[in-house]
ROKEKOL-367157 format. One record per atom (N, C-alpha, C, O, CB): residue in one letter; atom name; x, y, z. Coordinates in steps of 0.05 Angstrom, whole numbers. Glycine has a CB too. Example, Ala and Ser with C-alpha at 12.3 -4.5 7.8 and 13.67 -1.06 7.14 Angstrom:
% ROKEKOL-367157
   r    a        X        Y        Z
   A    N      264     -114      156
   A   CA      246      -90      156
   A    C      264      -66      156
   A    O      285      -66      169
   A   CB      226      -89      181
   S    N      257      -45      142
   S   CA      273      -21      143
   S    C      258        1      157
   S    O      268       23      161
   S   CB      282      -12      114
% end
This chain:
% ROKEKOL-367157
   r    a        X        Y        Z
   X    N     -211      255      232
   X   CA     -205      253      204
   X    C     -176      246      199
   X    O     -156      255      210
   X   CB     -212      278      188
   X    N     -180      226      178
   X   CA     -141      222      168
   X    C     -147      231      142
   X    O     -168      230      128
   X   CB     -120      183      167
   X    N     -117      243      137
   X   CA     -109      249      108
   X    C      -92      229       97
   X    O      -80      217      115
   X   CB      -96      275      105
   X    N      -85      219       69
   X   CA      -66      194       73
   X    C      -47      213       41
   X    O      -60      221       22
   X   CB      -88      150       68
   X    N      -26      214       42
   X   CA      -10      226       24
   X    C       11      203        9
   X    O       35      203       15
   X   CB        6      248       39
   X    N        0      186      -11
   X   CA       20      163      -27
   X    C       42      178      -46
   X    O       41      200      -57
   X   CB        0      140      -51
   X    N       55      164      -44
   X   CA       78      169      -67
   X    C       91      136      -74
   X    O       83      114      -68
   X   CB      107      192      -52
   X    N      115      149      -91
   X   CA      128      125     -105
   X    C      124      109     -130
   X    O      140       93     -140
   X   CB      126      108      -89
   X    N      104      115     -139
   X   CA       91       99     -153
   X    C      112      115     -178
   X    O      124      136     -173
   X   CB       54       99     -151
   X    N      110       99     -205
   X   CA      123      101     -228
   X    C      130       81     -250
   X    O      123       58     -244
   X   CB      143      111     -222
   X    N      143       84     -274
   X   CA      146       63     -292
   X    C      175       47     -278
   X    O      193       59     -266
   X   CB      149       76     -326
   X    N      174       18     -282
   X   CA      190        3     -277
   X    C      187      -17     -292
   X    O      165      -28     -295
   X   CB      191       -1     -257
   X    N      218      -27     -309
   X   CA      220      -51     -313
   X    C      220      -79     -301
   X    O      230      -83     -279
   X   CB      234      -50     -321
   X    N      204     -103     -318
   X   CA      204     -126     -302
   X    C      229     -127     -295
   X    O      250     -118     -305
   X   CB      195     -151     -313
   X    N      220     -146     -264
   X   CA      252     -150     -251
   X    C      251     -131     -230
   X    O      258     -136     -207
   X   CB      281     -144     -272
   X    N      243     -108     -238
   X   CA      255      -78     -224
   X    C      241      -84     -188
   X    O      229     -102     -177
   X   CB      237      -39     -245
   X    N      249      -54     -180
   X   CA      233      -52     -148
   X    C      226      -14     -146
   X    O      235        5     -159
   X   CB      263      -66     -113
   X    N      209      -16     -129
   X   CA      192       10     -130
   X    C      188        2     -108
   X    O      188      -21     -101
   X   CB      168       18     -148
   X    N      184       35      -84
   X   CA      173       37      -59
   X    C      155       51      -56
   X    O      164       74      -59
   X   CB      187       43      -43
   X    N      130       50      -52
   X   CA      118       60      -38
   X    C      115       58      -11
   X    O      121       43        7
   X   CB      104       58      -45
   X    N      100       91      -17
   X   CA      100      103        9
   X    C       75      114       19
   X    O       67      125       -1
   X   CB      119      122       11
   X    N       54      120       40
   X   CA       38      125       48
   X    C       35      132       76
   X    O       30      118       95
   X   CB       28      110       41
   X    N       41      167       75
   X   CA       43      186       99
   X    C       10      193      112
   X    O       -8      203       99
   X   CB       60      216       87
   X    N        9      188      133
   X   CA      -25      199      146
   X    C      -16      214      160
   X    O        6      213      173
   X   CB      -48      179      162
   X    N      -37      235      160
   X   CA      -45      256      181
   X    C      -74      261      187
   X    O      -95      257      176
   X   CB      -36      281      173
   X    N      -65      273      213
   X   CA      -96      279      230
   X    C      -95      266      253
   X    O      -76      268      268
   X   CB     -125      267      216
   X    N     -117      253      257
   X   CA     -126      238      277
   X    C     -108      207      277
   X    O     -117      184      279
   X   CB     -158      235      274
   X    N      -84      217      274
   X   CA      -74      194      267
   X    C      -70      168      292
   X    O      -65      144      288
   X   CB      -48      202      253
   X    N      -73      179      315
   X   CA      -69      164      337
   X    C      -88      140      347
   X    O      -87      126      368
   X   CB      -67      183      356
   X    N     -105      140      323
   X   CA     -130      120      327
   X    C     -127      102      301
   X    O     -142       83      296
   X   CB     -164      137      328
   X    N     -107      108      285
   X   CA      -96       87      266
   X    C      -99       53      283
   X    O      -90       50      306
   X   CB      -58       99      259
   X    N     -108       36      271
   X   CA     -105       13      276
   X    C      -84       -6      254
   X    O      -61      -15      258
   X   CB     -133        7      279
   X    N      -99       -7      232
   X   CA      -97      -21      214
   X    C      -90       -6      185
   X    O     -107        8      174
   X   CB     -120      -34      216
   X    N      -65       -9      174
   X   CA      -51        3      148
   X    C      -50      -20      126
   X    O      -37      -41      128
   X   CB      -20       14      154
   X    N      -61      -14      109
   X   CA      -68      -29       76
   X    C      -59      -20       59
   X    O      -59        4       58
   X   CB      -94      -29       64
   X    N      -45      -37       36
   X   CA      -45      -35        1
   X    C      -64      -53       -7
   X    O      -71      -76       -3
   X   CB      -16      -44      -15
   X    N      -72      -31      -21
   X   CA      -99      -42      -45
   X    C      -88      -35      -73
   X    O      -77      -13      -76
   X   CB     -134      -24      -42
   X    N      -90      -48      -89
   X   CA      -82      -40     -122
   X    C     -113      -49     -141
   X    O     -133      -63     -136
   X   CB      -47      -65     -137
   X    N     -110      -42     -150
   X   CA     -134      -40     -174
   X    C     -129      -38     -207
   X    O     -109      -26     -214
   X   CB     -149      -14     -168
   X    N     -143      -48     -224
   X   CA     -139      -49     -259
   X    C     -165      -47     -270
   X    O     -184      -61     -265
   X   CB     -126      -77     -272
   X    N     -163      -32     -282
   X   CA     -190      -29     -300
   X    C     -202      -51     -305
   X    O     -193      -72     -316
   X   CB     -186      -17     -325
   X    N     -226      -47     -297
   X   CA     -252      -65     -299
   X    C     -242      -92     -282
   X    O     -246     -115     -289
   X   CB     -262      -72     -334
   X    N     -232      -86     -267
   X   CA     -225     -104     -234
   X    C     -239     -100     -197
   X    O     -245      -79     -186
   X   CB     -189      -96     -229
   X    N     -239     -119     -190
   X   CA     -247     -104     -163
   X    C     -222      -92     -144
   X    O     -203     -108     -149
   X   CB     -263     -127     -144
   X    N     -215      -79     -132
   X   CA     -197      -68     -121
   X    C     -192      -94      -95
   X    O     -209     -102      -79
   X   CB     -206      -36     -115
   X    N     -162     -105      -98
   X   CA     -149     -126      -81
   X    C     -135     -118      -65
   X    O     -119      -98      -67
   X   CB     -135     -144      -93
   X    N     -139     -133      -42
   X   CA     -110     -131      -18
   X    C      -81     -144      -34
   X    O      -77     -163      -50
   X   CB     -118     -156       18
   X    N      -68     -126      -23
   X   CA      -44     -126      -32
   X    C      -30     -142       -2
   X    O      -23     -165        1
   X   CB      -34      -93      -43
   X    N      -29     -121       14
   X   CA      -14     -122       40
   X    C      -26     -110       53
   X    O      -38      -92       43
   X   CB        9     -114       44
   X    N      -28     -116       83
   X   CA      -35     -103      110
   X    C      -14     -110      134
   X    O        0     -130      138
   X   CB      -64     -113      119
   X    N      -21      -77      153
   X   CA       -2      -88      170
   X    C      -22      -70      194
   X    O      -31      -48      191
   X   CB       36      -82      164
   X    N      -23      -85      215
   X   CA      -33      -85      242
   X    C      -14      -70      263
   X    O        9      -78      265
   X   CB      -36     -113      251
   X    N      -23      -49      278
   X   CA       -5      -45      287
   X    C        7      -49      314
   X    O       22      -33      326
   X   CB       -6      -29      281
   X    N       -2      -81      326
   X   CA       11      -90      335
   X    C       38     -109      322
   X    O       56     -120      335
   X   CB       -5      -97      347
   X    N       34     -111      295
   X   CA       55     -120      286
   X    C       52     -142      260
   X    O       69     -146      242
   X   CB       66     -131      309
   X    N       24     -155      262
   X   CA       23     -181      245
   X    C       15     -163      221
   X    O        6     -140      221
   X   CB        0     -210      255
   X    N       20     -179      200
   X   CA       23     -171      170
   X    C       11     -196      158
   X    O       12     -219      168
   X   CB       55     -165      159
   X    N        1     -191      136
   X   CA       -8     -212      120
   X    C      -11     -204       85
   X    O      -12     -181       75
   X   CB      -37     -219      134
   X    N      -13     -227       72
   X   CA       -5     -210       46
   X    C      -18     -227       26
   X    O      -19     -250       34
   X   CB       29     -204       39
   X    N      -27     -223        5
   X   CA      -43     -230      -20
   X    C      -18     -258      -31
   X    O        5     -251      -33
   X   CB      -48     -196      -48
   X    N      -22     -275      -35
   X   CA      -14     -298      -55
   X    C       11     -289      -78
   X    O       33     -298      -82
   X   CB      -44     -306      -74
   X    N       -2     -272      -87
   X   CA       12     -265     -113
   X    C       33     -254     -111
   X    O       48     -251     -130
   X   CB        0     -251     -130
   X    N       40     -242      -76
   X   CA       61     -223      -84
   X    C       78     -235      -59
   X    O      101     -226      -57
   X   CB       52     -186      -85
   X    N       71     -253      -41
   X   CA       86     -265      -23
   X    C      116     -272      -25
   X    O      121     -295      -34
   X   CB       74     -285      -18
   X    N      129     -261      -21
   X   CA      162     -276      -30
   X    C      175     -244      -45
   X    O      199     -238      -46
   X   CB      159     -314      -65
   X    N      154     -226      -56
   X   CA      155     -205      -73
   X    C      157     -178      -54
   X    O      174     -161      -55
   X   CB      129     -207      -93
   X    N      144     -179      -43
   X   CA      131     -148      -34
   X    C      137     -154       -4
   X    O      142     -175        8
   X   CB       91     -142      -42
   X    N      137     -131        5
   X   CA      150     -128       34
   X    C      131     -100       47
   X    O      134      -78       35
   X   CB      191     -121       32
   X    N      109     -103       76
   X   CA      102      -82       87
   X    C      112      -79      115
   X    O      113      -94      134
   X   CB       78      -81       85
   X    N      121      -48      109
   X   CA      129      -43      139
   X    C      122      -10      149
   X    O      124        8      133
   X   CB      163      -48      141
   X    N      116       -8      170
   X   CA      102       19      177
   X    C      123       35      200
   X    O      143       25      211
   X   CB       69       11      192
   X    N      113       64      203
   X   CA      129       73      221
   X    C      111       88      234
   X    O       99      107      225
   X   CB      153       87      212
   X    N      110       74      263
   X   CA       84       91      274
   X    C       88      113      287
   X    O       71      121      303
   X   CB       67       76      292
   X    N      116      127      283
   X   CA      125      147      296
   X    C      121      180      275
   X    O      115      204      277
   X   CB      157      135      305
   X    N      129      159      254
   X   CA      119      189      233
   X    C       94      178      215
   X    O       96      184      191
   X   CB      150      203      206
   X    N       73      164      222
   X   CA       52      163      212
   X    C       58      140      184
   X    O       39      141      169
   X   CB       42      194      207
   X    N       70      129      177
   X   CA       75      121      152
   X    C       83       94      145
   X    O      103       83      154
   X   CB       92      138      142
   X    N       65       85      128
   X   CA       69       53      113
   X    C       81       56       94
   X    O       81       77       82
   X   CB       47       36      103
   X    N       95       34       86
   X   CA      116       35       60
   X    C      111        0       45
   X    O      109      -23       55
   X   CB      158       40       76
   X    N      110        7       23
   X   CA      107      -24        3
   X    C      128      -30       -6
   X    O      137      -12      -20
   X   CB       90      -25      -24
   X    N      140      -46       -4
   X   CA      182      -48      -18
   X    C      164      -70      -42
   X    O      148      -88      -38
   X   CB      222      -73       15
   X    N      174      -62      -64
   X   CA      164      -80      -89
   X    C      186      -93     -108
   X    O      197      -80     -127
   X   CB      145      -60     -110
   X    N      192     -118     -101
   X   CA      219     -129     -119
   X    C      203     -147     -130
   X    O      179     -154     -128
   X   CB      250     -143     -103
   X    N      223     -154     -145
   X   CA      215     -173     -173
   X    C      196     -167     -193
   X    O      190     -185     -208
   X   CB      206     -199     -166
   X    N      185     -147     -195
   X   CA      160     -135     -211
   X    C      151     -142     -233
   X    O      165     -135     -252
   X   CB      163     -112     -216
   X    N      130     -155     -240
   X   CA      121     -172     -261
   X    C       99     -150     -276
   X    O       95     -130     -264
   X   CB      106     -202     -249
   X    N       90     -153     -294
   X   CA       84     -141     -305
   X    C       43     -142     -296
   X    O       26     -124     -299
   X   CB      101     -148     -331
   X    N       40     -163     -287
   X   CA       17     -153     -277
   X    C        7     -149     -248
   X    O      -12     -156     -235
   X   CB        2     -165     -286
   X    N       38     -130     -243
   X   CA       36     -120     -219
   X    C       15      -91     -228
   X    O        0      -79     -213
   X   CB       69     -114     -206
   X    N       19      -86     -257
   X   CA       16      -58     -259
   X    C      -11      -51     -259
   X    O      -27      -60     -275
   X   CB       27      -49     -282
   X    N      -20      -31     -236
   X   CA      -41      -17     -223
   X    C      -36        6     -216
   X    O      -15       19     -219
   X   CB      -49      -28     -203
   X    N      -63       16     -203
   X   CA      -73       45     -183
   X    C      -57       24     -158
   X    O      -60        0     -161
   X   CB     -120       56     -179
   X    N      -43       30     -138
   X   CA      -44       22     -116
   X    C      -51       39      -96
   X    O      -44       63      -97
   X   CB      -25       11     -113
   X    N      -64       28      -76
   X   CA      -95       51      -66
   X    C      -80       46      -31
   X    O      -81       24      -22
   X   CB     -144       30      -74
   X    N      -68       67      -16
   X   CA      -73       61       19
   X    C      -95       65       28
   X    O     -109       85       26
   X   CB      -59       75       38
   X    N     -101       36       45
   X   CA     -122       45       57
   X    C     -119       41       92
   X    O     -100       26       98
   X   CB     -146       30       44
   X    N     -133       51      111
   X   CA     -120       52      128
   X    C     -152       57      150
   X    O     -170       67      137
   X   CB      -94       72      123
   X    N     -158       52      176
   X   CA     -175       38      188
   X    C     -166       41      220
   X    O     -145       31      229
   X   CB     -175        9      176
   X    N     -190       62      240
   X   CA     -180       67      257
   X    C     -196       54      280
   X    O     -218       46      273
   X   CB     -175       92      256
   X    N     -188       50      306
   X   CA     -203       28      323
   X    C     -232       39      335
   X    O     -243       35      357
   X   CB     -183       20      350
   X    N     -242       55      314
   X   CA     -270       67      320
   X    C     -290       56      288
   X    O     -312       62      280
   X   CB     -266      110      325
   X    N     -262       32      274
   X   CA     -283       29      251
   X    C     -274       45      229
   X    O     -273       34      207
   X   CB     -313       38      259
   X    N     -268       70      231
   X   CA     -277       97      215
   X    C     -251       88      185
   X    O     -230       78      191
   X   CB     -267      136      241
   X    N     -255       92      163
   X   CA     -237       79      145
   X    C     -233      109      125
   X    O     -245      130      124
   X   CB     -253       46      129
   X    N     -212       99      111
   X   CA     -194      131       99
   X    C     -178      104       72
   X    O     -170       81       73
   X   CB     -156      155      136
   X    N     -182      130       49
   X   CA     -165      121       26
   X    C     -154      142       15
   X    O     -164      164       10
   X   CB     -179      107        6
   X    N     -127      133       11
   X   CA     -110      155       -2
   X    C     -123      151      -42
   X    O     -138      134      -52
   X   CB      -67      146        6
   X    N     -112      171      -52
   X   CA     -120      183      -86
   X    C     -103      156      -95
   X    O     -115      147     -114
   X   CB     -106      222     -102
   X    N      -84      142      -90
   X   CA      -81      118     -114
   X    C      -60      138     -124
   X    O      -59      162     -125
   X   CB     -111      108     -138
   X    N      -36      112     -134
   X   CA      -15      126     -145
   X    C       -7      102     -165
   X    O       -6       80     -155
   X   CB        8      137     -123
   X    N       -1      104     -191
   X   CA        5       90     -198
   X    C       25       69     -210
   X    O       47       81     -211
   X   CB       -3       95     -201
   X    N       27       47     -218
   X   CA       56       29     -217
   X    C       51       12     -242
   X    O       35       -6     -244
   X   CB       59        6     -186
   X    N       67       19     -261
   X   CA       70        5     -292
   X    C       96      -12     -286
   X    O      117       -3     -275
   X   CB       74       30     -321
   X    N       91      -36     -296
   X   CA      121      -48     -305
   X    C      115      -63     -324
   X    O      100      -82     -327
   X   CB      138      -65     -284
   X    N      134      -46     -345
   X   CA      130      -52     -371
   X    C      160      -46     -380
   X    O      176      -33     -367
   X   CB      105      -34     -385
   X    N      165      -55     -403
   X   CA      188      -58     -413
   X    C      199      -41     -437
   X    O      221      -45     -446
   X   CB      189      -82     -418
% end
């Protein structure tokens, strides 16, 4: 079992930057694969960012040039660096995270307004 503990999330003005953060515990040594997902009412929940932990990263369209993922596989933890923040950035942003047995874990969603 993983536990996944988000933070960061909060109101920000366009323009602004916000970090998230997304701490796992448990079984964390079978971590493969670390995700942002964000979500909006009456939406399907989107990849944001992923990062592999051999290293490759890949990232949604919308936020390319914007958003930055980087993990620390020493204390369990992915981080979302969020600049330029547009206003329909604003979501639940959800970690999700995926261990090499398949087995998949979502943190409670934290949320990110940028509004003015």
């Amino acid at each position: 079992q993983v536990q996944l503990e988000e933070s960061g999330g909060g109101l920000v003005q366009p323009g602004g930057s916000l970090r998230l953060s997304c701490a796992a515990s448990g079984s964390t040594f079978m971590i493969n694969t670390m995700t942002w997902y964000r979500q909006t009412p009456g939406k399907q929940r989107e990849l944001v960012a992923s990062s592999r932990r051999g290293g490759s990263t890949n990232y949604a369209d919308s936020v390319k040039g914007r958003f930055t993922i980087s993990r620390d596989n020493a204390k369990n933890t992915v981080y979302l660096q969020m600049n330029s923040l547009k206003p329909e950035d604003t979501a639940v942003y959800y970690c999700y995270v995926l261990n090499i047995y398949g087995s998949d874990y979502w943190g409670q969603g934290t949320q990110v307004t940028v509004s003015s």
